[in-house]
C-alpha positions in Angstrom: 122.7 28.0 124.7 119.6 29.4 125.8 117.6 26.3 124.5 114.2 26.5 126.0 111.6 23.7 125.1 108.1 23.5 126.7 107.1 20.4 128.3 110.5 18.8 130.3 113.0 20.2 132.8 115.3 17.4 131.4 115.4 19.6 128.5 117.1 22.2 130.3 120.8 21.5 130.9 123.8 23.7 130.1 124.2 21.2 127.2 122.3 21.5 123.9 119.7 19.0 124.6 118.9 16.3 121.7 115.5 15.3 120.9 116.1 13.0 117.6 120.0 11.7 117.9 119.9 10.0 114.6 120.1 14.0 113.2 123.6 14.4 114.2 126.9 12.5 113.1 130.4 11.2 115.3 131.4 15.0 115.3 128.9 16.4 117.7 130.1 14.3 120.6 126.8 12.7 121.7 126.2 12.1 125.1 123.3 9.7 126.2 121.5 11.2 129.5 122.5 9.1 132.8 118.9 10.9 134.6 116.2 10.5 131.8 116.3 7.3 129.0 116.3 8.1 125.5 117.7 11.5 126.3 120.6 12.5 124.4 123.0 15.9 125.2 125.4 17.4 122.6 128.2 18.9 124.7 128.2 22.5 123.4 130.8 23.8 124.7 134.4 22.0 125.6 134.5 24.6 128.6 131.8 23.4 130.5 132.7 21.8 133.8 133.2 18.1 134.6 130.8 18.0 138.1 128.8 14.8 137.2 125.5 15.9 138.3 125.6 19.4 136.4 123.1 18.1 133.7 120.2 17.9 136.5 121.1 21.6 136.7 118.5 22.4 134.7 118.0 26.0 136.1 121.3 27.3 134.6 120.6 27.5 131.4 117.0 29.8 132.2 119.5 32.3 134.3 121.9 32.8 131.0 124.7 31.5 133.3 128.1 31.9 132.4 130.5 29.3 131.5 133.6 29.8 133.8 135.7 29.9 130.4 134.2 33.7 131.5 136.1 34.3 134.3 133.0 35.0 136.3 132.4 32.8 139.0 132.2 34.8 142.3 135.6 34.8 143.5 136.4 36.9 146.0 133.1 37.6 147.2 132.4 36.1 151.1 128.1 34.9 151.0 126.8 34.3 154.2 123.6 31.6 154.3 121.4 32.8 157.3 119.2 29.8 157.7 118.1 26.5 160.2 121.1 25.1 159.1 124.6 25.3 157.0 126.9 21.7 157.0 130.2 22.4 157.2 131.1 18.7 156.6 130.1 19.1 152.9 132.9 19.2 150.4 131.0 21.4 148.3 131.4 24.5 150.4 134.4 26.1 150.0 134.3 27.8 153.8 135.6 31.5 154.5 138.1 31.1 157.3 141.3 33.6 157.0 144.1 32.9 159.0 142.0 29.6 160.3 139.5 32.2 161.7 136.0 30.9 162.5 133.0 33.2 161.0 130.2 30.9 161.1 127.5 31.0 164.0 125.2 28.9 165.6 122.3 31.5 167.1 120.3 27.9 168.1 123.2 26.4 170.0 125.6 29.4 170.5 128.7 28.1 169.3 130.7 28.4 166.0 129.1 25.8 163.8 126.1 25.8 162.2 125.7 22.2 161.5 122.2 20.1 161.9 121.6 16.5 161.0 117.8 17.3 161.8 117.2 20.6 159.8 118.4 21.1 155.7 117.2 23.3 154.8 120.1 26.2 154.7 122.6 23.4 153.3 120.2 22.9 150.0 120.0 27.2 149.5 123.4 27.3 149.9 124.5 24.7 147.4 122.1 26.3 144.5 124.4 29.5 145.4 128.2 28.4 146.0 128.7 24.9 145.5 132.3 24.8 144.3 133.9 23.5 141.6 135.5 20.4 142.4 134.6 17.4 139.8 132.8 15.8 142.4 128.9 16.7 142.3 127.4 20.3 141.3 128.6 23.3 140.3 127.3 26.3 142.4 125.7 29.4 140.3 128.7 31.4 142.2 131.3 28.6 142.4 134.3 30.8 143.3 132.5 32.7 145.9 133.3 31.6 150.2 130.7 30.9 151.9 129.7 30.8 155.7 126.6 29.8 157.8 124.6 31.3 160.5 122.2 29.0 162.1 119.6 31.5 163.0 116.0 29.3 162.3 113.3 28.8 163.4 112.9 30.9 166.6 115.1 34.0 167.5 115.2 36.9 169.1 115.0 40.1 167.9 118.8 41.0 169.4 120.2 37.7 167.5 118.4 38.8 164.2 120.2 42.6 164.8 123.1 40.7 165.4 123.0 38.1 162.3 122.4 41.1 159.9 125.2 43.1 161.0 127.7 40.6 162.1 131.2 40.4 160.0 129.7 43.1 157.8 132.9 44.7 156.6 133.4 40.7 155.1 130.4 39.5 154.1 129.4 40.8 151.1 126.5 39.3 150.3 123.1 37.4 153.4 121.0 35.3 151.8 117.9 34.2 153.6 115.2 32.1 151.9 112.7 32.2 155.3 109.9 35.1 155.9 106.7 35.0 157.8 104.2 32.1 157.9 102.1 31.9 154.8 98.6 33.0 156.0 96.7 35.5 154.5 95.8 36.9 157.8 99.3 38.3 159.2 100.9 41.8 158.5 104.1 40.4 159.4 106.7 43.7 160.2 110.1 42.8 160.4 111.1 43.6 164.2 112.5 46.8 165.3 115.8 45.7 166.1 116.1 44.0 163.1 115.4 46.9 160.7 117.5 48.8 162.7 120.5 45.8 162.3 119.3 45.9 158.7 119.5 49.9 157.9 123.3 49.4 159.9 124.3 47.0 157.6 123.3 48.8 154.5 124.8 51.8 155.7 128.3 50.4 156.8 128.9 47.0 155.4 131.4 46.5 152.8 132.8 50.0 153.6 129.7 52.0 153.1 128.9 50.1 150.3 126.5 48.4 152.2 125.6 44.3 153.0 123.6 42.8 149.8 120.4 41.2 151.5 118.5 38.3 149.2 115.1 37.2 150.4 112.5 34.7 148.9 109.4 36.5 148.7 107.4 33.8 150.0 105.2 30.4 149.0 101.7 31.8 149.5 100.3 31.8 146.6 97.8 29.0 147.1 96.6 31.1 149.9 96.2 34.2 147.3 98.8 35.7 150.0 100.9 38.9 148.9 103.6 39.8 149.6 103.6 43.1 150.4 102.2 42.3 154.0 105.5 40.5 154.6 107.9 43.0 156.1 110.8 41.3 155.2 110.4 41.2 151.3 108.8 44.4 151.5 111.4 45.9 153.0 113.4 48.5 150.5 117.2 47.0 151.6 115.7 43.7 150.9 115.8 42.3 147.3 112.9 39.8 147.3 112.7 36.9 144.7 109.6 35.1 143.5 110.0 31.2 141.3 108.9 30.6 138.1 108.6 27.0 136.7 111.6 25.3 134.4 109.3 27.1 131.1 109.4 30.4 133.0 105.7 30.7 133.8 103.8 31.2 137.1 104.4 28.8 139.7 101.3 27.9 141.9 103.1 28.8 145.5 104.1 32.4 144.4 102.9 35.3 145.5 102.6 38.5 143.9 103.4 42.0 145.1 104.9 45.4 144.0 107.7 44.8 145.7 109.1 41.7 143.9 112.4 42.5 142.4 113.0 39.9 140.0 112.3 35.8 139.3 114.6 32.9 139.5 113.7 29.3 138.2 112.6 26.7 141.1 110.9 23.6 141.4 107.3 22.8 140.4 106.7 19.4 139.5 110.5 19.0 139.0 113.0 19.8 142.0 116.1 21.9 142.3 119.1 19.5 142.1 121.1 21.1 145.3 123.2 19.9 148.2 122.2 18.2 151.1 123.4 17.3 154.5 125.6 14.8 154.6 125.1 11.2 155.5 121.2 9.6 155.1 120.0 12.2 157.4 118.6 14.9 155.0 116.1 15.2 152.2 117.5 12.2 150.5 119.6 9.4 151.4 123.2 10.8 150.7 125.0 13.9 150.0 122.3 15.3 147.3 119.0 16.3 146.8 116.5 16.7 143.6 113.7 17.1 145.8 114.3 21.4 146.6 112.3 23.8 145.6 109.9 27.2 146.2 111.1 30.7 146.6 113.9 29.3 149.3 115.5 28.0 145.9 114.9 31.3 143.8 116.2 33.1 145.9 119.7 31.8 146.3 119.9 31.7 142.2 120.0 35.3 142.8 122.3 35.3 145.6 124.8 34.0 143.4 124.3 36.1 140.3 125.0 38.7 142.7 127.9 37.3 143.5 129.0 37.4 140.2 127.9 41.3 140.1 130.1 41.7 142.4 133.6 40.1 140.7 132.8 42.2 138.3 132.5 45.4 139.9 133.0 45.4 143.8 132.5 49.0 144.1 128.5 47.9 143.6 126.3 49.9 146.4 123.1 47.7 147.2 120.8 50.3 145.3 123.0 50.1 142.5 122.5 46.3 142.6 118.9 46.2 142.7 118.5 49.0 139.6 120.9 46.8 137.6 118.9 43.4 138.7 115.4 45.5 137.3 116.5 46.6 134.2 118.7 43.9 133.1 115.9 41.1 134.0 114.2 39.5 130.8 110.8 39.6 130.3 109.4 35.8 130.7 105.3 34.7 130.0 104.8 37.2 128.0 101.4 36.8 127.1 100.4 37.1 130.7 98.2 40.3 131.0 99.5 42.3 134.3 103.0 42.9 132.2 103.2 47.2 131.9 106.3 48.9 130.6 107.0 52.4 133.0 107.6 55.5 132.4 111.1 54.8 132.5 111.3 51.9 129.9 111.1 49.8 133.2 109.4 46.1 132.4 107.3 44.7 135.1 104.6 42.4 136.6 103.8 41.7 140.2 103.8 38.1 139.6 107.2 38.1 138.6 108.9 41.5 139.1 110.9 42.4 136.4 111.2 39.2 135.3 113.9 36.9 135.1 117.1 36.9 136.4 119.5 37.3 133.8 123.4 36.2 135.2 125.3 37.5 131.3 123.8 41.2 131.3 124.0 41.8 135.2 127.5 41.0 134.7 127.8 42.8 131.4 125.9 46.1 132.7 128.0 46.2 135.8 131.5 46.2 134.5 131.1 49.9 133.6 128.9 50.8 136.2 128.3 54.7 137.5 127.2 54.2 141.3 124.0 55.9 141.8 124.0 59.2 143.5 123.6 59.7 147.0 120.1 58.8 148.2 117.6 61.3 149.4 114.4 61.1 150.1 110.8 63.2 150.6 107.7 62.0 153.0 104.5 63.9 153.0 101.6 63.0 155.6 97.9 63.3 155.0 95.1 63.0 156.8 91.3 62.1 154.9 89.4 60.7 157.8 87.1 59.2 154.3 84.2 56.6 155.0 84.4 53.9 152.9 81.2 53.0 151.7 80.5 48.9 151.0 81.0 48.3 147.2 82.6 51.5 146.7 85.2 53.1 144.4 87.3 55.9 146.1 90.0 58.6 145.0 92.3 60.3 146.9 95.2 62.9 145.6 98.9 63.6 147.3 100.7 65.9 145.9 104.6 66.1 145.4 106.5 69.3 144.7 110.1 67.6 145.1 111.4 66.2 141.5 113.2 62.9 142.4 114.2 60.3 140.0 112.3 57.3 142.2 113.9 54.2 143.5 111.4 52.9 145.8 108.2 54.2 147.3 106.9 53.7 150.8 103.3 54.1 150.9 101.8 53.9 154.8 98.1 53.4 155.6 95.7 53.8 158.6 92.8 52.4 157.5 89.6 51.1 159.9 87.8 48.1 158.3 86.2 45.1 159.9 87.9 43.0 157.1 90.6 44.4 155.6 91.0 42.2 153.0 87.8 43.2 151.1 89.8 46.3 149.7 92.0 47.1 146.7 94.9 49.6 147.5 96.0 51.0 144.4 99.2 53.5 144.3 99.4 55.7 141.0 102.4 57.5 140.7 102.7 60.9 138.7 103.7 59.4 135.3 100.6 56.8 135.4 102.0 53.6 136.6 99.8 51.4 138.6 101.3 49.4 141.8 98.6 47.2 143.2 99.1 46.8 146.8 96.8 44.0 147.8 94.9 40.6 146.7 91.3 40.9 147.9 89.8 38.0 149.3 86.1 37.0 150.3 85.1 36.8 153.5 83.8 33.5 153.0 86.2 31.9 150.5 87.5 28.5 151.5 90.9 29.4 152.1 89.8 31.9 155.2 87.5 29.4 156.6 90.2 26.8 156.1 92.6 29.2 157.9 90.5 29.5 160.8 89.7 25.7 161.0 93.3 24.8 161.2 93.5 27.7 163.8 96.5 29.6 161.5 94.1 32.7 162.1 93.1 32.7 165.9 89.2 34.4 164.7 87.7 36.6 162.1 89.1 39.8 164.4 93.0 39.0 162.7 91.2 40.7 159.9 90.8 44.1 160.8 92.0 47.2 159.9 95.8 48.2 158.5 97.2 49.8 161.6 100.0 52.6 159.6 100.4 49.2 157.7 103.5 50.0 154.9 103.4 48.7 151.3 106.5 49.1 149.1 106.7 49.5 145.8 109.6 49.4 143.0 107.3 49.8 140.1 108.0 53.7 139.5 111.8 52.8 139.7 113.2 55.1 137.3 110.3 57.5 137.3 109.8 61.1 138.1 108.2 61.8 141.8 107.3 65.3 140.9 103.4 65.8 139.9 99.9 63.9 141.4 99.8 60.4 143.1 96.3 59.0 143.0 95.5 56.6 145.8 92.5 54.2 145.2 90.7 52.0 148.3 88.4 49.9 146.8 85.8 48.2 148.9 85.2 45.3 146.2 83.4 42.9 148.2 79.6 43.2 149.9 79.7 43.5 153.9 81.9 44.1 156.3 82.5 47.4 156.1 80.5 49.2 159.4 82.4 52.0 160.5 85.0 51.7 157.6 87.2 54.8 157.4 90.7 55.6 155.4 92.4 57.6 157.9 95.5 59.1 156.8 98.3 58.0 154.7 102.0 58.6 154.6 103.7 59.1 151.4 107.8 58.1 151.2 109.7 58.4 148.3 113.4 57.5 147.6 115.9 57.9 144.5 118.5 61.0 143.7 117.3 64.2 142.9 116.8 65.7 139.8 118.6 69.0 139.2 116.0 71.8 138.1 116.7 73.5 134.9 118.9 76.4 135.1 116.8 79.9 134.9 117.3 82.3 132.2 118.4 85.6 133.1 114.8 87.4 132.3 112.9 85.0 134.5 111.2 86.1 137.8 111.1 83.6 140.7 107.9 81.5 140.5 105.1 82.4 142.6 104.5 79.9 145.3 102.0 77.4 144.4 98.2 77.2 146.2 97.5 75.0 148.5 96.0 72.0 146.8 92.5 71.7 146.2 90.1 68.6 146.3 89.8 66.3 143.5 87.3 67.7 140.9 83.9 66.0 141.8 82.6 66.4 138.2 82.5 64.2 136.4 81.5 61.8 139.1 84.1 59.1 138.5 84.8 57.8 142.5 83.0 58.4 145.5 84.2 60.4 147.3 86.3 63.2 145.5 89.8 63.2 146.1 91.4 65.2 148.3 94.7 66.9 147.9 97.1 68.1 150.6 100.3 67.9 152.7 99.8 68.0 156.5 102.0 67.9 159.6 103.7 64.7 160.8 101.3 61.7 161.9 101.6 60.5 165.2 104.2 57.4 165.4 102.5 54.2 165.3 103.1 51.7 168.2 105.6 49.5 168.1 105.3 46.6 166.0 105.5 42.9 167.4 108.5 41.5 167.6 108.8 37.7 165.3 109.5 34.8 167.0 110.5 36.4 170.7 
């Protein structure tokens, strides 16, 4: 049923959609569409669920979502919505409360329930997730799964964001969050210190050491050419961030693009996401509904609740194991689009959309028979360059890595002096060729900078400088080997700006499982140790300056980052 026309998001409906009805006789059960005039439906499948509004579901068809003749619909599994809002008067939640035992939160109001009738926003993700089957409105991607709330938006501390990601962990299996930094292409927005922390707790004890499942929408900026590796949140590596494509799978103009992108989910541009809302005429829309949803916040719980459905089908799921099965079982979507490379590891991906689409049938498929990944390890190698960067240049720089680990993801950390920072192209190449761009260059005097400054979203030019030990992520190499040369390029693509420009040093993190060396043969003498790497050969003259090659002693700790919305 994977119908995909190219023009209509009527024409996407878990029905086979009709475009001439006089081709079909009294057998194929025509059905005349109650949303769009002269649209016609052929119910495909007697299975399919009686919620009257699931034919403005248009985004389940694009996900392959499963019928519940499948079995699979999330039961068992506990989400948690951590958002500015969650209405428990809605009778599409079906709530989590063993034994009559409240687990929702209100962080805003302190108390137990996370109800609003002035903010939405958290009801509308959470119906696109785990809206329950119940022949009264939609049908959640997850419809068997519980659900609770945590009222957390739009201003929190850093103790209350420690405390929403670890809270109930050994019950929650699954924290979706469809919020992130403001859009501006100024900020390098680090998640806060106690909230990594919260977040590294939770991955390391939740769901008995299986670890808490964290969805996060990668962010609207695209209009603002923002990426989304200078969000700390999507870039984080226990985070699996989710862009939007439109209902024909391409590019949507709000999303961003980064390295770090896991997969896509479909979401509203030009057409809405048909979701919940609160209840009452307080919400989006007059009533209980909403058609007017959409941007990554929408992706992003899509993806919640194929996770969900992961998780039916094979609990014992760690979150690394869910994020290699989400890569490799994506489908590739817009495929004419140029930044699309295959990896060294048969690993499809673009930054604009990760590995593409999220696809419900063969993350449920793959995971049934599922081999947990082995234990995580991980190497970190410092260097220091102390490079000018000349304006207009091209630059090369070498690290080399001895350790041969089959990669997950890669932390790559900077210290780089520039009066305006976003005049440079980072480039990470790993050992086996693959490309991970880390930024989106912007003039200096492009209208969306001087716009930004206008509407005082950047306080001055100054907001601009420098990447202070600055970490991008990337899950490009996933699947790759670590062992051999990574080739770091710094760009200066843009005239000006550049007095007293230096790349300082650069911090090198690698995570996956190791790879066992071959066994020796009997005859075989120890290998001498290797020499200490040695610059870049300067000839040919490719970049400016050579590359250097070396390992070096641990860098200094950066200072603490600033804590959001304290």
């Amino acid at each position: 049923y994977d119908h995909i026309p190219n023009y209509h998001s009527f024409d996407y409906s878990p029905f086979c959609y009709v475009h001439n009805s006089t081709n079909c006789d009294s057998n194929d059960n025509i059905i005349s569409s109650s949303w769009r005039s002269g649209s016609y439906f052929k119910d495909c499948n007697d299975n399919y669920p009686n919620e009257p509004f699931i034919r403005y579901q248009w985004y389940l068809n694009l996900i392959h979502w499963p019928v519940p003749s499948t079995s699979y619909d999330g039961t068992g599994i506990v989400v948690a919505i951590i958002d500015d809002s969650f209405d428990l008067r809605h009778n599409e939640f079906n709530i989590y409360s063993p034994n009559s035992v409240n687990y929702n939160m209100d962080y805003v109001d302190d108390d137990g329930d996370p109800t609003t009738d002035y903010s939405h926003h958290g009801t509308a993700c959470a119906g696109i997730a785990i809206a329950r089957q119940n022949n009264v409105g939609i049908l959640g991607v997850a419809s068997g799964a519980q659900s609770v709330g945590f009222r957390l938006l739009n201003y929190f501390t850093s103790l209350e964001e420690k405390d929403a990601y670890t809270k109930y962990s050994d019950r929650i299996h699954i924290k979706s969050c469809s919020w992130g930094p403001f859009d501006d292409p100024h900020l390098l927005y680090p998640m806060s210190s106690l909230g990594k922390l919260g977040m590294v707790q939770a991955v390391t004890t939740g769901r008995n050491g299986k670890g808490t499942i964290f969805v996060f929408a990668a962010g609207n900026g695209g209009t603002n050419k923002n990426n989304c590796n200078s969000d700390g949140y999507a870039n984080s590596i226990y985070t699996i961030a989710v862009t939007a494509v439109s209902h024909t799978l391409q590019r949507v103009s709000y999303g961003e693009e980064c390295a770090c992108i896991i997969v896509s989910a479909p979401s509203g541009n030009g057409y809405g996401m048909f979701t919940t809302d609160t209840v009452g005429n307080t919400g989006y829309t007059p009533g209980d509904y909403t058609e007017s949803f959409g941007g990554t916040s929408a992706a992003a719980p899509v993806v919640s609740g194929v996770v969900a459905l992961m998780l039916q089908a094979n609990n014992n799921l760690n979150w690394r194991d869910t994020q290699e099965i989400l890569l490799f079982t994506a489908r590739k979507n817009d495929i004419e689009d140029i930044n699309w490379i295959q990896n060294n590891a048969g690993m499809n991906y673009n930054p604009r959309y990760g590995a593409g689409v999220v696809d419900a049938i063969a993350a449920i498929e793959t995971s049934k028979n599922w081999n947990s990944l082995q234990t995580q390890v991980h190497e970190e190698i410092n260097a220091y360059f102390s490079s000018t960067i000349s304006d207009m240049s091209s630059n090369r720089f070498t690290i080399q890595m001895t350790r041969n680990i089959r990669l997950e993801h890669v932390e790559f950390t900077v210290n780089i002096f520039h009066k305006y920072r976003l005049d440079l192209e980072i480039i990470l190449e790993s050992p086996s060729g693959t490309r991970s761009p880390m930024t989106t260059p912007i003039r200096s005097n492009d209208q969306i900078i001087s716009n930004s400054i206008a509407n005082r979203y950047t306080p001055s030019m100054d907001s601009f400088q420098d990447y202070n030990f600055w970490t991008f992520t990337t899950v490009m190499n996933w699947g790759e080997s670590s062992q051999g040369t990574w080739t770091i390029y710094i760009n200066d693509i843009y005239e000006g700006n550049n007095e007293g420009a230096e790349f300082s040093s650069a911090t090198l993190k690698i995570y996956g499982t190791e790879i066992a060396p071959p066994p020796p043969s009997p005859s075989s003498q120890p290998s001498p140790r290797p020499p200490p790497p040695t610059p870049y050969p300067s000839s040919p003259p490719l970049y400016s300056p050579p590359a250097s090659s070396y390992q070096s002693p641990s860098l200094p700790p950066p200072p603490p980052p600033p804590l959001p919305y304290t």
